[in-house]
C-alpha positions in Angstrom: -40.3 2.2 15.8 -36.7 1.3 15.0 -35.6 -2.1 15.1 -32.9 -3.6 16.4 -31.3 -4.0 12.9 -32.0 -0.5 11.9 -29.4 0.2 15.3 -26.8 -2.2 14.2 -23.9 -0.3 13.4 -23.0 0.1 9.6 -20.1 1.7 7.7 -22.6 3.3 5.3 -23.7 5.3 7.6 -20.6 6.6 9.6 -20.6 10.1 7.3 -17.0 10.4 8.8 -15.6 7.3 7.8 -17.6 7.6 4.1 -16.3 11.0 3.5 -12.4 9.8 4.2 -13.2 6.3 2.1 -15.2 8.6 -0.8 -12.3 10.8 -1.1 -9.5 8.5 -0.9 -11.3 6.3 -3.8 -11.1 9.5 -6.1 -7.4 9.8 -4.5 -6.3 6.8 -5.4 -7.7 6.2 -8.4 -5.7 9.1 -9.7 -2.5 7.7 -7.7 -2.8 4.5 -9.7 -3.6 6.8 -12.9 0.0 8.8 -12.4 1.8 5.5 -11.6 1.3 3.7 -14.6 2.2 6.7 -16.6 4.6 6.8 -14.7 7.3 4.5 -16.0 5.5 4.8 -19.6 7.1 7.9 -19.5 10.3 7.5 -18.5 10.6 4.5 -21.2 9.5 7.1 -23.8 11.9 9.5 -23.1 15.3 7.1 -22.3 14.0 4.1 -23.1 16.0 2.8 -20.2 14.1 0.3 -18.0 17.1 1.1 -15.2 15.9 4.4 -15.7 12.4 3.8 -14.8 13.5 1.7 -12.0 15.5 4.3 -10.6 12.3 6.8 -10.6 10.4 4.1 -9.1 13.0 3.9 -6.5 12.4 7.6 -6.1 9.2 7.4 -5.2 9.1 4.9 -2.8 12.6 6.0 -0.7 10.4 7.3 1.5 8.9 4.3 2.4 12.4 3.6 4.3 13.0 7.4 5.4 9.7 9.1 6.4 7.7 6.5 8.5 9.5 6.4 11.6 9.7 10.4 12.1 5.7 10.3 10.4 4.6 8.4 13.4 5.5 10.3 16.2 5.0 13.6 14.7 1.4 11.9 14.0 0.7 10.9 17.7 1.9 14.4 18.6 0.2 16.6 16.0 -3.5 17.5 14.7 -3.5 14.2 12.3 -6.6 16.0 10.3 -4.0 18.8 9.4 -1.5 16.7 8.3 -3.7 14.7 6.4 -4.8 17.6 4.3 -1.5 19.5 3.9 -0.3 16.4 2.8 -3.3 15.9 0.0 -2.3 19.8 -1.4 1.6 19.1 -1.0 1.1 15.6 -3.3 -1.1 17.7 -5.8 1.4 20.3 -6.6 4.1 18.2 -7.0 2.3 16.1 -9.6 0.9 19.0 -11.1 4.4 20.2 -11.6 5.2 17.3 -14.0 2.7 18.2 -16.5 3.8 21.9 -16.3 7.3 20.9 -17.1 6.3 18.8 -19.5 4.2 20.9 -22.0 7.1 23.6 -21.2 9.1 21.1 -22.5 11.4 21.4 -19.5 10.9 18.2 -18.0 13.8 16.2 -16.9 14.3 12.8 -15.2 16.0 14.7 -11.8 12.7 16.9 -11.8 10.3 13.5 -12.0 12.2 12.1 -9.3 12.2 14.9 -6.9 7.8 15.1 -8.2 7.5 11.8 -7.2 9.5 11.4 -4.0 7.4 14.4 -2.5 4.7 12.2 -3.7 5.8 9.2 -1.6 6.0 11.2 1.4 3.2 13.2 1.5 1.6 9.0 0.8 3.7 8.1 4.1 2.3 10.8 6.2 -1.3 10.6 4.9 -1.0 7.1 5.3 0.2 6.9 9.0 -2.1 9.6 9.8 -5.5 8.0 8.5 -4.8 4.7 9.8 -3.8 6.2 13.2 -7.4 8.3 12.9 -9.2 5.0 12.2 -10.4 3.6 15.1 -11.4 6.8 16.0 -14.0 7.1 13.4 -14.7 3.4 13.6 -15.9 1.2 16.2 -13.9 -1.5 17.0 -16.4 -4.3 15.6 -16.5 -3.1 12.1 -12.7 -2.6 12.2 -12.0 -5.3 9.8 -14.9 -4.2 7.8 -13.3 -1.1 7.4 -10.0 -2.4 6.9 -12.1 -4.7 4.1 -13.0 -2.0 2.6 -10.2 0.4 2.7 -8.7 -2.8 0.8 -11.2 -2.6 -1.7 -10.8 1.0 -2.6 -7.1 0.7 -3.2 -7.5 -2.6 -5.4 -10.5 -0.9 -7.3 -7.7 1.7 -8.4 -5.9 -0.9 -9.1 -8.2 -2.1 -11.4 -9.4 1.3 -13.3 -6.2 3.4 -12.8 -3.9 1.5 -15.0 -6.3 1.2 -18.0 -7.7 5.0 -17.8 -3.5 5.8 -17.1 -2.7 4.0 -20.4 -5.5 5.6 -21.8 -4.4 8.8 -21.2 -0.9 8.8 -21.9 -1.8 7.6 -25.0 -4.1 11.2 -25.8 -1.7 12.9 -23.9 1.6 12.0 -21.9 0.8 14.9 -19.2 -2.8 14.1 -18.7 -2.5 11.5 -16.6 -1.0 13.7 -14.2 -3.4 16.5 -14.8 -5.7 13.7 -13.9 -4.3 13.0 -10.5 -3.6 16.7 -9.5 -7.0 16.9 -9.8 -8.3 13.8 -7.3 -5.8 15.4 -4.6 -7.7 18.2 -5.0 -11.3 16.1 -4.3 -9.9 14.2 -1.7 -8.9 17.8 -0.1 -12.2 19.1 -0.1 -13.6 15.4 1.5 -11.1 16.0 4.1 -13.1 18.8 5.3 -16.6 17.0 5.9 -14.7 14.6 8.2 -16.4 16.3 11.7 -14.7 13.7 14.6 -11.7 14.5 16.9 -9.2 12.0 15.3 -6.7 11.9 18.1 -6.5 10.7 21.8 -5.2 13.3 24.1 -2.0 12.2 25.9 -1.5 11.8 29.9 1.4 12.7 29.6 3.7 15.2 27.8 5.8 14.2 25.0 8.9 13.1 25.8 12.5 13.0 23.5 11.9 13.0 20.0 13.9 9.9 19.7 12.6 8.1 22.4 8.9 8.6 21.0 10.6 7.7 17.6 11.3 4.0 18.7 8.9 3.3 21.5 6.9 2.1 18.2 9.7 -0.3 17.4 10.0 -1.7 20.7 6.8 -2.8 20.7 6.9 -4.1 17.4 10.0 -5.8 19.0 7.9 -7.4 22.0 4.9 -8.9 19.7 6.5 -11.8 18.1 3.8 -12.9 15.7 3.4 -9.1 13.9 7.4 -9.1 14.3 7.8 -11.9 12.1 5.1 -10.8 9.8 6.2 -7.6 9.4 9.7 -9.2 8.5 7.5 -11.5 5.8 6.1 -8.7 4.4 9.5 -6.9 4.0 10.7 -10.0 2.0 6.9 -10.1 -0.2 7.5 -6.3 -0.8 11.1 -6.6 -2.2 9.9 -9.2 -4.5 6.7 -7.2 -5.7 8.0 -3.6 -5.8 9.3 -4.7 -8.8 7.0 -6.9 -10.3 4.5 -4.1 -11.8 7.7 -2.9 -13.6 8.6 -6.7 -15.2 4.6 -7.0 -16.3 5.4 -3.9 -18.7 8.3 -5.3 -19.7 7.4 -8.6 -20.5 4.3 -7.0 -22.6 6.2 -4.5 -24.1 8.6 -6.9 -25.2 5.5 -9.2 -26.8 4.5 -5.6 -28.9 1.7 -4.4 -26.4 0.2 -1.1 -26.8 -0.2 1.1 -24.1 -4.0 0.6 -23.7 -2.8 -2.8 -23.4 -0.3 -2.7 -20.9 -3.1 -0.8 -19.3 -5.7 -3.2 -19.4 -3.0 -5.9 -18.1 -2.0 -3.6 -15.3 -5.9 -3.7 -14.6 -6.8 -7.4 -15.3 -3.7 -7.2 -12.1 -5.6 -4.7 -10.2 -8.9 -6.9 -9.9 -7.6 -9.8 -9.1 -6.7 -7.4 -5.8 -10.5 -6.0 -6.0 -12.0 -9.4 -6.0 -9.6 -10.6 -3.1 -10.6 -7.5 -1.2 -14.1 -8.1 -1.0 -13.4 -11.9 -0.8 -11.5 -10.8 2.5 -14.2 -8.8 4.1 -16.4 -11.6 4.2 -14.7 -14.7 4.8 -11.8 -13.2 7.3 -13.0 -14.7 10.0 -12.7 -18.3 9.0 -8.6 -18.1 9.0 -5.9 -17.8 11.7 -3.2 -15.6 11.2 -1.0 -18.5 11.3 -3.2 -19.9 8.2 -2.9 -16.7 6.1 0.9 -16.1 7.2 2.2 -19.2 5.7 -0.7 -19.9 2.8 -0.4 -16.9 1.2 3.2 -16.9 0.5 2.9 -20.6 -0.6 0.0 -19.1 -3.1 2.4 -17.2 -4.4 5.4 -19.6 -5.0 3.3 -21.4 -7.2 1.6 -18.4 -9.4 5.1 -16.5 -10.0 7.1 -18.5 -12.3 3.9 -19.1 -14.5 4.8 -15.3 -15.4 8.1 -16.7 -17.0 5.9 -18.7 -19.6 2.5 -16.6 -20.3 2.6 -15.9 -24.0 0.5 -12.7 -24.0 0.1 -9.4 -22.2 -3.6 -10.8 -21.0 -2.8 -13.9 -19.3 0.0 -12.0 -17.8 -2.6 -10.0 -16.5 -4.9 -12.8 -15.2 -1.7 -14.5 -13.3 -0.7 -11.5 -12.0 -4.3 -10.9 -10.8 -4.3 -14.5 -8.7 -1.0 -13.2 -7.0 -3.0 -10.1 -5.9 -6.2 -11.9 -5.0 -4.5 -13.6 -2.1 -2.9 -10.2 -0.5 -6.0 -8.5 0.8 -6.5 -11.7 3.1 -3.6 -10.8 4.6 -3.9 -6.9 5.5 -7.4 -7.7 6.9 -6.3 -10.4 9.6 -3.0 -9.0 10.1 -3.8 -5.3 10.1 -7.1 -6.0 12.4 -5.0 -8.4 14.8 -2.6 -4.9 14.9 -5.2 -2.3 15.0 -6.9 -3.7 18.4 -4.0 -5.0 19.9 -1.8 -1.3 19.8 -2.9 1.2 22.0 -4.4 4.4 20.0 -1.8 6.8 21.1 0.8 4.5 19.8 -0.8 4.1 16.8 1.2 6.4 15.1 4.4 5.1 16.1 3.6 1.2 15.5 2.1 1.2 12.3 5.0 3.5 10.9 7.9 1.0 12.8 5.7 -1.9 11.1 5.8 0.1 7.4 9.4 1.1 8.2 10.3 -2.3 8.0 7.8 -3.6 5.3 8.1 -0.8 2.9 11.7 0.0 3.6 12.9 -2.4 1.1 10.5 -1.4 -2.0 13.0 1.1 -3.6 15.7 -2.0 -3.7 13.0 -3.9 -5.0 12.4 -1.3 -7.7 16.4 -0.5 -8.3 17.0 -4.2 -8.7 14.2 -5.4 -10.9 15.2 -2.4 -12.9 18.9 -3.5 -13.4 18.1 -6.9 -13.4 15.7 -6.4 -16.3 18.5 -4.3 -18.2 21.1 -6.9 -17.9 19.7 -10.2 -17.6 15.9 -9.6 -19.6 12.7 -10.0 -18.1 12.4 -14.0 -17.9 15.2 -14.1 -15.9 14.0 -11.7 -13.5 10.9 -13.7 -13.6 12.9 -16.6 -12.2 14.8 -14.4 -9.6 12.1 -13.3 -8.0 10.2 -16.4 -8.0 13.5 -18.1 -5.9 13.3 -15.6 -3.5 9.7 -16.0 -2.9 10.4 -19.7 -2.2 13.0 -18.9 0.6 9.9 -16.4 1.7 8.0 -18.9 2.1 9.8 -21.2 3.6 11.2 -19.1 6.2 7.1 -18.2 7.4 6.8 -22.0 7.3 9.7 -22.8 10.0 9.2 -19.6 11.9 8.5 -20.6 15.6 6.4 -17.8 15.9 4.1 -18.3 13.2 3.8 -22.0 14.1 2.6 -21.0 18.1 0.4 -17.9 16.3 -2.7 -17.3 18.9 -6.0 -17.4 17.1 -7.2 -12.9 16.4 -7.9 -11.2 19.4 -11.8 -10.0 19.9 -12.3 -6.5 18.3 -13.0 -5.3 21.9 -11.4 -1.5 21.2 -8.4 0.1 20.3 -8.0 2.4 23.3 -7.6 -0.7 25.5 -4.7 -1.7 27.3 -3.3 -4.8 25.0 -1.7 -8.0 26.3 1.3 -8.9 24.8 0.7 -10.8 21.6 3.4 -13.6 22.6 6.7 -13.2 24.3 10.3 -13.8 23.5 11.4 -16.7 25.4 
């Protein structure tokens, strides 16, 4: 006879939710694998850091140009389909690099346009699965899942940049031969995920732009994920670039590749730990707790960066600024996920990454310049004085003070009450 535990409901064995996570670890892992080659090889081939900036900045343009018109064509179209068009589209584009490259025809205007297609097909993908979520899901193990979506993309983290160092080090296109191939397994994953992913509408779609921003007016009307959203735009500028000052600063102390990969991945699981740290221990802080301690966590862990002496403490430092994040997605992106209804999904969480990821190509233009005219250090010191005003800003902010404790996990396809009101 089954027991009452045996019922409980468990991520392990939703086969839906485990084929999307299974094949999105292998995705990932060879994202993270790519994008740590990335700059490696644009600094081999200019030696520009501005350069490898700018490519960065390539890749994460969409961030600010895709999301909005991703999320309503998400709530309007067969998210499975886009999903998987958008794993193929991202494979040949990387695959194209490492064609060009042992043609000897590669050229920075080709790696750019590779890697924004990249970035987009990431934008739709991305809007698409967390839209699908709570569809595979239940809404109590919602931040469980969130948990552990968080602990597959800080496990890249971890692995990616020392097997990407690795590789580039046998062979500058293999590390893009490597992630062309884990589009490809995350295609085929794709396929074993069985449940309809969508709600069907009441009523017909309406304008295209009036769908468009009906996600950011009711970002606008939710003052607690408004002003967090807004944080999170000023944490991303700061951190777009921060990856791209780690390899700077070891390069500049004579570390290998390997080595920069190992820091990159000493980085990473600091962001793996945090992740699992998350899923269980969520539940003990407000969003008002983890809005305003995490950015102070980080005030005091960037400038440390300025004075590390070696490529591995540079490593574990930037591994205590990533341990912290993953507290943050879970309450925030659970308070989000059962507050918006699912058929706005779409719209919401690409309005809220709109606004959150819109900035990261500055971020990666300016740490780029800044690191080519004023060195690394002083970049250091830049973007440790913006995190301070970050900081302080989530301190004073009215809404974050008044934050409501998480609402109960009691579905997604509710109708929400408002969050908190402008007054």
């Amino acid at each position: 006879m089954t027991s009452p535990a045996d019922r409980r409901p468990s991520l392990w064995r939703n086969r839906d939710f485990m084929a999307l996570w299974g094949g999105q670890i292998v995705s990932t892992l060879g994202s993270r694998i790519s994008a740590t080659a990335a700059p490696l090889l644009v600094l081999a081939m200019t030696g520009s850091p501005a350069d490898a900036g700018l490519v960065g900045a390539a890749g994460s343009v969409p961030y600010l140009v895709a999301h909005l018109p991703a999320g309503t064509l998400v709530d309007r179209w067969n998210r499975r389909r886009i999903m998987l068009t958008a794993q193929v589209t991202a494979c040949a584009a990387i695959a194209s690099i490492a064609v060009a490259f042992w043609l000897d025809a590669l050229t920075m205007t080709h790696l750019a346009i590779a890697v924004f297609v990249q970035g987009t097909c990431f934008v739709f993908f991305g809007v698409a699965e967390e839209a699908a979520l709570p569809k595979i899901v239940p809404a109590p193990l919602l931040p469980a899942a969130i948990a552990q979506n968080e602990a597959k993309g800080r496990g890249a983290a971890l692995a990616g940049p020392p097997l990407g160092g690795l590789l580039f080090g046998i062979g500058h296109a293999l590390p893009f031969v490597a992630d062309a191939i884990s589009y490809l397994v995350a295609s085929v994953a794709l396929l074993f995920v069985r449940r309809d992913l969508q709600d069907r509408r009441a009523e017909p779609p309406g304008s295209l732009w009036r769908d468009t921003t009906e996600g950011l007016r009711w970002l606008w009307r939710h003052a607690l994920i408004r002003a967090a959203v807004v944080l999170v735009a000023a944490s991303n500028l700061i951190f777009a670039g921060l990856s791209l000052v780690l390899v700077v600063l070891a390069r500049e102390q004579g570390a290998s590749a390997a080595e920069i990969g190992l820091m990159l991945g000493i980085y990473g699981g600091g962001g793996l730990l945090g992740a699992f740290a998350a899923g269980w221990l969520h539940h003990l802080f407000t969003p008002k707790a983890v809005v305003i301690g995490v950015n102070w966590v980080w005030v005091a862990l960037l400038p440390l960066l300025a004075v590390a002496p070696n490529w591995w403490l540079l490593g574990v430092i930037g591994g205590a600024t990533a341990f912290v994040g993953p507290m943050w997605n879970v309450v925030i992106g659970t308070f989000q996920l059962t507050l918006v209804p699912n058929e706005l999904l779409g719209r919401v969480g690409s309005a809220s990454m709109t606004v959150g990821w819109g900035v990261i190509p500055l971020g990666s233009l300016g740490a780029g310049y800044l690191l080519a005219e004023a060195g690394p250090v002083a970049a250091v010191l830049a973007l440790s004085a913006a995190m301070l005003v970050t900081a302080v800003a989530a301190t004073l902010s009215p809404s974050v003070r008044s934050a409501p404790a998480a609402p109960a996990a009691s579905g997604a396809d509710s109708t929400p009450e408002p969050l908190t009101s402008d007054r």
